[in-house]
MDAnalysis code that builds the backbone (N, CA, C; Angstrom):
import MDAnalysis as mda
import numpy as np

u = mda.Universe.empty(339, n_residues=113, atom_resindex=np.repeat(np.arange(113), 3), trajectory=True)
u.add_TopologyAttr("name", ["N", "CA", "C"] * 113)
u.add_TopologyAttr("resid", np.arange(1, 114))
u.add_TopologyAttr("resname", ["UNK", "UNK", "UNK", "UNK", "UNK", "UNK", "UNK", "UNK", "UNK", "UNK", "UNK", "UNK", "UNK", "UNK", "UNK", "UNK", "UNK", "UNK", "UNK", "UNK", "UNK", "UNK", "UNK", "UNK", "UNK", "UNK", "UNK", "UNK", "UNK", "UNK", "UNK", "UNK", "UNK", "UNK", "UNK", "UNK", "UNK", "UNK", "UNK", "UNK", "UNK", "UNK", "UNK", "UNK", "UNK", "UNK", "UNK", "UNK", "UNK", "UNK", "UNK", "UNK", "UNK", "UNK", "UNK", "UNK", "UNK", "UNK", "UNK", "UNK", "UNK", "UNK", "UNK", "UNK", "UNK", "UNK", "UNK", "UNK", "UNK", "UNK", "UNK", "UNK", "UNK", "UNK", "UNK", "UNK", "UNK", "UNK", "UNK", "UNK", "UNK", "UNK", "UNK", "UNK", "UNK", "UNK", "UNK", "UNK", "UNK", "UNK", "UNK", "UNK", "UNK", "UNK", "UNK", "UNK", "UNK", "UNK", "UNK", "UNK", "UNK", "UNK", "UNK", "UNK", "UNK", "UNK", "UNK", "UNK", "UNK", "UNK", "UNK", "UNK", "UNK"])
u.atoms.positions = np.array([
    [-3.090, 187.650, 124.278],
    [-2.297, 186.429, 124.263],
    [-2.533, 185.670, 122.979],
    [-1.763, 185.047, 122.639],
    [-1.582, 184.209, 121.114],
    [-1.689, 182.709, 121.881],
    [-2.619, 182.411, 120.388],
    [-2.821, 180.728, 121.137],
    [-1.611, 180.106, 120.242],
    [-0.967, 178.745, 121.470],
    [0.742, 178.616, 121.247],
    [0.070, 177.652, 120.275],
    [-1.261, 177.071, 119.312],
    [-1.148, 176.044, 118.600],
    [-1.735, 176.753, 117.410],
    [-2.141, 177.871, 117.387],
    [-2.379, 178.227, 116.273],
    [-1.310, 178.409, 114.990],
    [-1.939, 178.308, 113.560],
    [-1.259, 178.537, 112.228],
    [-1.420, 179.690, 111.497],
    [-0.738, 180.380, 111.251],
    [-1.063, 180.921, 110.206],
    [-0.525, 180.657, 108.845],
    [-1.217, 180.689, 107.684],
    [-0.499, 180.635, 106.120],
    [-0.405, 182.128, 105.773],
    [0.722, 182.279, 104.721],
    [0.269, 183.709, 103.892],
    [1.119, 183.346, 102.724],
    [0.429, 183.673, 101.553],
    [0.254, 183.138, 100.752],
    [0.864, 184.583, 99.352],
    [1.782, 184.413, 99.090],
    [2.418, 185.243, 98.268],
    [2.190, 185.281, 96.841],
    [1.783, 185.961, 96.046],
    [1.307, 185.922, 94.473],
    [2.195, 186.697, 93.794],
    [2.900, 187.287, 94.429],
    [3.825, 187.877, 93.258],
    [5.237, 187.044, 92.763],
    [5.740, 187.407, 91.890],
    [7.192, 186.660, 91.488],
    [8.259, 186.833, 92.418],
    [9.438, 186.574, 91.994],
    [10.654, 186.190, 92.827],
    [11.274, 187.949, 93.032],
    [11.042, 188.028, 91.102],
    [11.451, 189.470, 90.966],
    [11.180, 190.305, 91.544],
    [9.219, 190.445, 91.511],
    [8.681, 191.533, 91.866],
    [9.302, 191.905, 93.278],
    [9.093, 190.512, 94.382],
    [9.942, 190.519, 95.925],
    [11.258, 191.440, 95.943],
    [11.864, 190.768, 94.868],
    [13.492, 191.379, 95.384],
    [13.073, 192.893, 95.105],
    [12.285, 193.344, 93.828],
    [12.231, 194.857, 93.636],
    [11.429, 195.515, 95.037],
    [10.674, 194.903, 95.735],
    [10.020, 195.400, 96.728],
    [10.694, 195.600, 97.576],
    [11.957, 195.002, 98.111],
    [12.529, 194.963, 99.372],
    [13.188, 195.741, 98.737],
    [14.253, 195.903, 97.581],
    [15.054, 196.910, 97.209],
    [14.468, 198.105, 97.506],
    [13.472, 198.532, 97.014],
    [12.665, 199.879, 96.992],
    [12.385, 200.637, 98.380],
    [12.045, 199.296, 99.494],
    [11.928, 199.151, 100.634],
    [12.938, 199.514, 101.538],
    [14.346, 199.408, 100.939],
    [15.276, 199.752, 101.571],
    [15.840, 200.801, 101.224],
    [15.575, 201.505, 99.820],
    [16.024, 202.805, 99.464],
    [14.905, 203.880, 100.704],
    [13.648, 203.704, 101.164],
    [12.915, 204.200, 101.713],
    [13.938, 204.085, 103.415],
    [13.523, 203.188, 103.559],
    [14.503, 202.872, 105.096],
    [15.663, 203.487, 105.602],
    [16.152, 203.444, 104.351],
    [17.814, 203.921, 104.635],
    [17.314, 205.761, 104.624],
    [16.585, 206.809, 103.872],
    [16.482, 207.613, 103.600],
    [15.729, 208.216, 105.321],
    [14.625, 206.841, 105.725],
    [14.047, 207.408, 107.067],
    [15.060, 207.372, 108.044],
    [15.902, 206.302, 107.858],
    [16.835, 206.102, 109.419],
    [17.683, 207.455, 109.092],
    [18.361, 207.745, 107.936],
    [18.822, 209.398, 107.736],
    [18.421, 210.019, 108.688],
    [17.244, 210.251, 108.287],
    [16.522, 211.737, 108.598],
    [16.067, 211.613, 110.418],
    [15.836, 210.330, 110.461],
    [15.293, 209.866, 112.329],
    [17.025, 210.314, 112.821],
    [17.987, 209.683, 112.594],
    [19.175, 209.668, 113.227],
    [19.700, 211.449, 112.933],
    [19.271, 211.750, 111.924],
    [19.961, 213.157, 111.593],
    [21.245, 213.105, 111.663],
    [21.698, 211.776, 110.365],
    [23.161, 211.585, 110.448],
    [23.655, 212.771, 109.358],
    [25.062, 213.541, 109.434],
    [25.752, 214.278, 109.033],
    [26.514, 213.189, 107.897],
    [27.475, 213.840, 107.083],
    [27.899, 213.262, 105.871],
    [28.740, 211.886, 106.155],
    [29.569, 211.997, 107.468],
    [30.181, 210.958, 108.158],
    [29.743, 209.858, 108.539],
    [28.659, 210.551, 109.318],
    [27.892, 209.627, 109.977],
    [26.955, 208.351, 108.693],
    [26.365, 209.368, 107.118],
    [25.926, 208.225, 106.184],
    [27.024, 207.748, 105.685],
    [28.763, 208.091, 105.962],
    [29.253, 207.371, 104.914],
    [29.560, 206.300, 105.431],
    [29.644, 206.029, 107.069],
    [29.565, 204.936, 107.725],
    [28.500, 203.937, 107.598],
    [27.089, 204.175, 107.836],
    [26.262, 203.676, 107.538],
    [26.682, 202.952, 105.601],
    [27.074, 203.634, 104.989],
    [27.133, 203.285, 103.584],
    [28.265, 202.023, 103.499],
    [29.094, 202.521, 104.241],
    [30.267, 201.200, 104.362],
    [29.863, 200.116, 104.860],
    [29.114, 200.132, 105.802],
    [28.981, 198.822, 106.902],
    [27.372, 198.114, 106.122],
    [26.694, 198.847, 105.653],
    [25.923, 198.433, 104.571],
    [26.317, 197.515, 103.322],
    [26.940, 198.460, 102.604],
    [27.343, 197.975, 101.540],
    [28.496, 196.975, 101.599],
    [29.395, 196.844, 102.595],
    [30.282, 195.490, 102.912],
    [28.945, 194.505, 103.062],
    [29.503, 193.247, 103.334],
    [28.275, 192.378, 104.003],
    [28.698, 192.022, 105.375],
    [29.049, 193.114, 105.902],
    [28.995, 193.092, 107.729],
    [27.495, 193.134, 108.289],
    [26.229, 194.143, 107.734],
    [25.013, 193.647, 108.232],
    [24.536, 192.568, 107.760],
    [24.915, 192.272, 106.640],
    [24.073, 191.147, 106.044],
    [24.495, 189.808, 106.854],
    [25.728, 189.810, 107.101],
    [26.238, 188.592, 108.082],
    [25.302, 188.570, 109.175],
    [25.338, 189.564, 109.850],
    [24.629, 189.943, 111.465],
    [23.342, 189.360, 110.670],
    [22.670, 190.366, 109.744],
    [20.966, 189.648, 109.627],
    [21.560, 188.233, 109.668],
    [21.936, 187.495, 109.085],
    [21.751, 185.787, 108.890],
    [22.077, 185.203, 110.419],
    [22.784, 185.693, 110.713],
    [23.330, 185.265, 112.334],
    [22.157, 185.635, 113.443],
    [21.579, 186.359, 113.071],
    [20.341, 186.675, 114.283],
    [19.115, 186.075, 113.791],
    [18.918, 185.652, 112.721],
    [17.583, 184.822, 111.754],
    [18.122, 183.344, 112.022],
    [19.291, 183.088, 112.172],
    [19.607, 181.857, 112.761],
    [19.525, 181.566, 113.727],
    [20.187, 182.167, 114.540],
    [19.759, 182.335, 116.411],
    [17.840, 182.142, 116.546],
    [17.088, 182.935, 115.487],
    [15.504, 183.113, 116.087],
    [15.192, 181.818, 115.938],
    [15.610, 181.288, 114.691],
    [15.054, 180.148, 114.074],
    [15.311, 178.801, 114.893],
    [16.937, 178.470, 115.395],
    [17.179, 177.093, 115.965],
    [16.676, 177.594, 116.947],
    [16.345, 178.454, 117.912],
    [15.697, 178.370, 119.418],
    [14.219, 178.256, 118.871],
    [13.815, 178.968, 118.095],
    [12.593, 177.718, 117.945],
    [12.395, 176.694, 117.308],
    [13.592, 176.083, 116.847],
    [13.198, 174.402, 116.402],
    [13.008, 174.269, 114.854],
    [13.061, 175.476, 114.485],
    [13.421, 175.530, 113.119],
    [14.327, 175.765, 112.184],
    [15.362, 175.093, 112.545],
    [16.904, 175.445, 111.660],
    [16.746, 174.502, 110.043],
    [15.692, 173.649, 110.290],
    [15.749, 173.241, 108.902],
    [14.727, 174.351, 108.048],
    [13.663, 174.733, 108.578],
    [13.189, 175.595, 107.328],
    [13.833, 176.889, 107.512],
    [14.875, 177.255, 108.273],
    [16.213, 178.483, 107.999],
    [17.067, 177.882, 106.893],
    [17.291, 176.690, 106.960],
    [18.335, 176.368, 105.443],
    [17.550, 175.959, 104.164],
    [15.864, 175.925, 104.350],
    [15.320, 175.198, 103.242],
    [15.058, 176.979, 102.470],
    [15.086, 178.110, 103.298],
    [14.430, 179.046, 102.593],
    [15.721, 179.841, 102.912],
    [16.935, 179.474, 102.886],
    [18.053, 180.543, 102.879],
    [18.138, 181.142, 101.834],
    [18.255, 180.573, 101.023],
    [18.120, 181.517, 99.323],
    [16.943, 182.609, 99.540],
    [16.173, 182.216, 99.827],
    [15.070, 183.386, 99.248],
    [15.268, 184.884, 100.473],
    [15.488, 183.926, 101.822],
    [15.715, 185.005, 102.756],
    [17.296, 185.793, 102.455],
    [18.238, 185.405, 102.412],
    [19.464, 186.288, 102.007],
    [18.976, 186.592, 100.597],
    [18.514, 186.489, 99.640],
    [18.302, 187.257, 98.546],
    [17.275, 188.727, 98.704],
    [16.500, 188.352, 99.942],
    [15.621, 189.850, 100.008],
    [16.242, 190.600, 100.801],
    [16.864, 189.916, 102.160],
    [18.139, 190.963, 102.680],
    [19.002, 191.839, 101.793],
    [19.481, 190.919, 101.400],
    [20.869, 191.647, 100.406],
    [20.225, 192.456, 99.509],
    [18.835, 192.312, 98.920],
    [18.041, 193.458, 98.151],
    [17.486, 194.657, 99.300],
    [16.922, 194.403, 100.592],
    [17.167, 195.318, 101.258],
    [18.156, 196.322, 101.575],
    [19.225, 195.698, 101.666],
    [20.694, 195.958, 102.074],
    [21.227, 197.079, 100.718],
    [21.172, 196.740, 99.594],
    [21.373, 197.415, 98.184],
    [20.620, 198.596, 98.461],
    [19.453, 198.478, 98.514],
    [18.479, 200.088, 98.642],
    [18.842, 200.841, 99.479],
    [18.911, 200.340, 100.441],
    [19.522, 201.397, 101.450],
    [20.850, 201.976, 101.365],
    [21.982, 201.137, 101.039],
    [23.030, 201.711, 100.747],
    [22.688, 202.567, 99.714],
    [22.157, 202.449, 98.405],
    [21.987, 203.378, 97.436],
    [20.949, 204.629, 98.130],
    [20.586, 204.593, 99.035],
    [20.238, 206.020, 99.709],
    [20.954, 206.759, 100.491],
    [21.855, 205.974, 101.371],
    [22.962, 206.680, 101.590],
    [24.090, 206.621, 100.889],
    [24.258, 206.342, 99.612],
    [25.202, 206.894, 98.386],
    [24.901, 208.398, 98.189],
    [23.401, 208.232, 97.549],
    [22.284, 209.426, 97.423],
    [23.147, 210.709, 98.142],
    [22.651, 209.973, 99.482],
    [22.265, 211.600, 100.497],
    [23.954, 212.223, 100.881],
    [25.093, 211.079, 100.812],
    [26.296, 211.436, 100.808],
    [26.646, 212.440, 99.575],
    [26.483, 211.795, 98.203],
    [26.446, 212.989, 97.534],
    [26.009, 213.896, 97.433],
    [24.412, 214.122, 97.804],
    [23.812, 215.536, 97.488],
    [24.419, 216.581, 98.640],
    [24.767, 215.586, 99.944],
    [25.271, 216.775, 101.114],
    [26.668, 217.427, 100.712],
    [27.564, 216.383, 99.843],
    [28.692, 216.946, 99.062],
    [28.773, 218.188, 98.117],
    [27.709, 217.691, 97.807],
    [27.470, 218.657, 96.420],
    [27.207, 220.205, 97.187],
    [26.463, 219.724, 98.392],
    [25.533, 221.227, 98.751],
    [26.671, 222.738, 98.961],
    [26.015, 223.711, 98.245],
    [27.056, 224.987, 99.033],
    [27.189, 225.037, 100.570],
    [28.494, 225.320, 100.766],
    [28.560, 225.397, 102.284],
    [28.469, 227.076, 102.462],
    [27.730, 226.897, 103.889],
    [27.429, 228.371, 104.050],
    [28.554, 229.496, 104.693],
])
């Protein structure tokens, strides 16, 4: 059980940049595991690649980080840190689509047997 009055801090030292490159990188990894977990076929990533790369998830992330946030009482630090949170999404969101760009082409490319 978690005590309901405890705090935690965490305390970030890297730059703005380094973040966005982390989550980018983070999401080229992600997108490459959910591939391989789902064992999606060329269709199946070019969907994933569309609904990615539109900002149809990125909407949903902000809409469900909003929902977490006003039920707990925090809709002002959801709009004080919206920038930084939609900027690491949408750098999430980039990596992953660029892995299923990736894996759409190389399955294109591949000889069929």
């Amino acid at each position: 059980w978690f005590e309901p009055g405890a705090v935690v801090a965490h305390h970030h030292l890297s730059s703005f940049s380094d973040f966005l490159r982390e989550r980018y990188s983070r999401g080229i990894d992600f997108g490459l595991l959910r591939a391989e977990w789902s064992r999606l076929d060329r269709v199946g990533l070019a969907k994933f690649l569309v609904v990615t790369a539109l900002p149809i998830r990125l909407a949903r992330i902000f809409a469900l980080v909003a929902g977490h946030s006003f039920r707990a009482g925090c809709a002002r630090d959801y709009f004080a840190t919206f920038p930084v949170m939609a900027a690491g999404h949408a750098a999430a969101l980039a990596g992953e689509a660029v892995a299923y760009s990736r894996l759409v082409l190389k399955k294109s490319s591949s000889p069929r047997p």
